[in-house]
N, C-alpha and C positions, 0 to 999 in steps of 0.2 A: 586430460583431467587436471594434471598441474598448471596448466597456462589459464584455465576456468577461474581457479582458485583466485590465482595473479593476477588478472584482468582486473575479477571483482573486486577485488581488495584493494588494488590499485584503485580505480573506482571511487570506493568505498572513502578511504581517508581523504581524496579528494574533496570530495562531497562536505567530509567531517571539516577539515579544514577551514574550506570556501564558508561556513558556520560559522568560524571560530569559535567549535567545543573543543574541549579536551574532551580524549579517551572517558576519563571518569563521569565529563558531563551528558556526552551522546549516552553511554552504556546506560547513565540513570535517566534517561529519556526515555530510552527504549525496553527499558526493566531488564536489564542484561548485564552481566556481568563485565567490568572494561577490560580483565584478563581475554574472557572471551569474544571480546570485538576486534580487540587485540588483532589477535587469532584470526579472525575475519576478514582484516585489513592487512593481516601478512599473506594470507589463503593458506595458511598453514596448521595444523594442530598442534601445538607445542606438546604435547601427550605421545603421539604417535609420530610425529614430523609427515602424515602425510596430508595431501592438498585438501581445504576446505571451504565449503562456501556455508551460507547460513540455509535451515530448512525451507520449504519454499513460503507458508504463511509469515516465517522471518523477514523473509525479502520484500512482500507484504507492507510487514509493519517498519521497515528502513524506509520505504519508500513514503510515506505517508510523515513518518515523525520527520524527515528529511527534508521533503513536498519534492520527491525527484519523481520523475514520470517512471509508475512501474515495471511499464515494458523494455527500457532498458537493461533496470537492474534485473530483471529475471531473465533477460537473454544471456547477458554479461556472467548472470549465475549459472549459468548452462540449462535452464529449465526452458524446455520447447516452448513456443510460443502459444499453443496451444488452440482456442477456438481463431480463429480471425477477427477480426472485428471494424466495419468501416470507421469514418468519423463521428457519425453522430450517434451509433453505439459506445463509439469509445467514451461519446460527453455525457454521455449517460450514466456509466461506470463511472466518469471521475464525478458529476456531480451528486452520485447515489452518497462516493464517499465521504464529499462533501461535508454531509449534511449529519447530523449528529444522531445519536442511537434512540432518539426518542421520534425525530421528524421522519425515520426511516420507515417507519411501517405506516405513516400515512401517504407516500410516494407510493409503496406498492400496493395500497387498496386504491389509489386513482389509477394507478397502470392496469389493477386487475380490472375495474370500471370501465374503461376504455376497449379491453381487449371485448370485455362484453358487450359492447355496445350500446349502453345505459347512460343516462345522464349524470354528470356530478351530483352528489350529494349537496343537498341545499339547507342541512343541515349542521349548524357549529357544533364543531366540538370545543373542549378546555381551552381557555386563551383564546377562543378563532375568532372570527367576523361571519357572519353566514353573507353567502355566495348569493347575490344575486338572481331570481327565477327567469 
């Protein structure tokens, strides 16, 4: 568990560094305190002195404010790999996250369209161009 902590943290500053933020500037990126990235980048709890990684939706948001591929930092954090996923699930997952909180739920009603077996919508919505028939 101690060497998990290490790794990531090691990792971690890496990362922060290779930026060129300070501690203060990544933390206020990430809405997080820099004591406690601190802490993330030692793998240690200065609280407790024992090993620490961040929760796993944390590792989440490192890897995105950071733009480091998340399968890494979530191995690195000790968190199973989880589902598998080939290549062009994986580009699917990075470009889902791409894409910003408003574009997201028109991706999933053409993915749900598709899985239906229905045609695109040939109807504009807000800002769009309508779709060719």
């Amino acid at each position: 568990m101690e060497e998990r902590g290490k790794d990531f943290g090691e990792h971690l500053h890496r990362l922060r560094e290779d930026r060129g933020w300070s501690l203060r500037e990544a933390g206020k990126r990430l809405g997080l305190a820099f004591t406690r990235l601190g802490e993330y980048e030692h793998g240690v709890d200065a609280h407790t002195g024992k090993s620490i990684v961040p929760p796993y939706r944390l590792v989440g948001e490192i890897a995105r404010v950071y733009g480091a591929p998340i399968e890494d930092l979530l191995r690195l954090a000790g968190y199973g790999a989880g589902v598998e996923l080939d290549d062009a699930e994986l580009e699917l997952v990075r470009g889902y996250r791409r894409l910003g909180k408003n574009e997201r739920p028109r991706l999933l009603a053409r993915l749900r369209e598709l899985e239906a077996g229905s045609a695109p919508s040939t109807a504009a919505g807000p800002g769009e161009e309508t779709v060719p028939g």
